[in-house]
DRENLUMTI-467906 format. One line per 4 residues: number of its first residue (from 1); their letters; for each residue x, y, z of C-alpha. Coordinates in pm, whole numbers, plus 50000, padded with zeros to 5 digits. Layout:
% residues N
NUM	A	X,Y,Z  ...
This chain:
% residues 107
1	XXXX	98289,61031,45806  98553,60909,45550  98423,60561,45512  98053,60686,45523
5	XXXX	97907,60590,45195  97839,60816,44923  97546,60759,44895  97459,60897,45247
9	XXXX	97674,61255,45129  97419,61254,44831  97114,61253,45117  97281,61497,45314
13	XXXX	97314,61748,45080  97002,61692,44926  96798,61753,45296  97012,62076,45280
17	XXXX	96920,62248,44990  96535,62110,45048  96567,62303,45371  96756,62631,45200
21	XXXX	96501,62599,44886  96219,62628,45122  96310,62930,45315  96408,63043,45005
25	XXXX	96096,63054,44904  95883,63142,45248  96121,63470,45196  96002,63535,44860
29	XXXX	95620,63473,44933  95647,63721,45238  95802,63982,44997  95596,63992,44704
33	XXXX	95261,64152,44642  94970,63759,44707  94882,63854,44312  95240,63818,44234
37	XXXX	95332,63500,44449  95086,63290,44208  95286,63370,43886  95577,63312,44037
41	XXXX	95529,62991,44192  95458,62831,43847  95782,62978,43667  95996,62831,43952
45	XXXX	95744,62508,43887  95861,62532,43550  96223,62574,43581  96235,62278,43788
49	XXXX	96019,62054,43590  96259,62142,43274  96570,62056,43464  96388,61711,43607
53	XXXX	96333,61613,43228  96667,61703,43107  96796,61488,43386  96604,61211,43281
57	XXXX	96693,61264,42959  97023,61232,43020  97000,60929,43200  96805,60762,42946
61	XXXX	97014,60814,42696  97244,60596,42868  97297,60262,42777  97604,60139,43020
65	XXXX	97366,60189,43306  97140,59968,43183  97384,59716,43059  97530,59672,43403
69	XXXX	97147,59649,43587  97218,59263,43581  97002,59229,43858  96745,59472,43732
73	XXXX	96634,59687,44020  96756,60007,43812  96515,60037,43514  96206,60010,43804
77	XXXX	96370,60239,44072  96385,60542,43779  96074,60372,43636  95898,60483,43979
81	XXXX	96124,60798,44023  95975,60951,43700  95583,60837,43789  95654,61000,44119
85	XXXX	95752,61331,43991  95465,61341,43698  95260,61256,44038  95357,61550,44216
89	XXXX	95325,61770,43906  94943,61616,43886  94889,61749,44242  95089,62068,44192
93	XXXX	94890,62185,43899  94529,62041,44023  94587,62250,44356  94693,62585,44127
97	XXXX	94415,62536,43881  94136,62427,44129  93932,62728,44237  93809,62513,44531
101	XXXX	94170,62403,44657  94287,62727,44622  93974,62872,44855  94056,62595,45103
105	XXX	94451,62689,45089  94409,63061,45165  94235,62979,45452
């Protein structure tokens, strides 16, 4: 696995600690009170939103990465990155605030 790229280490770990992050959370859910599982769904929401914008903070601020895009497929990839997570934070919060996805969820 030496000459695998590092890219594909970056993937790996990443399906990893989706998998751990998940169970993670199925525990937590099965050992809190349903009244408490709502409030703390949207502070770990929260948490992870602020670390997603201080990441793309970060990378914004810098200008070497853009500088060496010469071919300019970097500037749309985190162009579509960033819609896709203010998508998913759309459809989080529409599915917590939504009386009628919620009925349809505890179902």
């Amino acid at each position: 696995m030496k000459d695998d790229p590092p890219q594909l280490a970056i993937i790996e770990q990443l399906s990893r600690e989706y998998d751990e992050k998940y169970k993670d959370l199925e525990k937590l859910i099965s050992e809190i009170n349903k009244e408490d599982a709502a409030p703390q769904i949207m502070a770990l929401a929260e948490r992870a939103a602020e670390r997603f914008r201080s990441a793309q903070a970060k990378l914004l601020c810098m200008p070497e990465m853009f500088k060496e895009d010469t071919d300019k497929k970097l500037l749309p990839a985190m162009t579509t990155l960033f819609r896709s997570f203010d998508e998913m934070r759309i459809l989080f919060h529409f599915l917590s605030d939504n009386e009628s996805c919620k009925k349809i969820m505890s179902e």
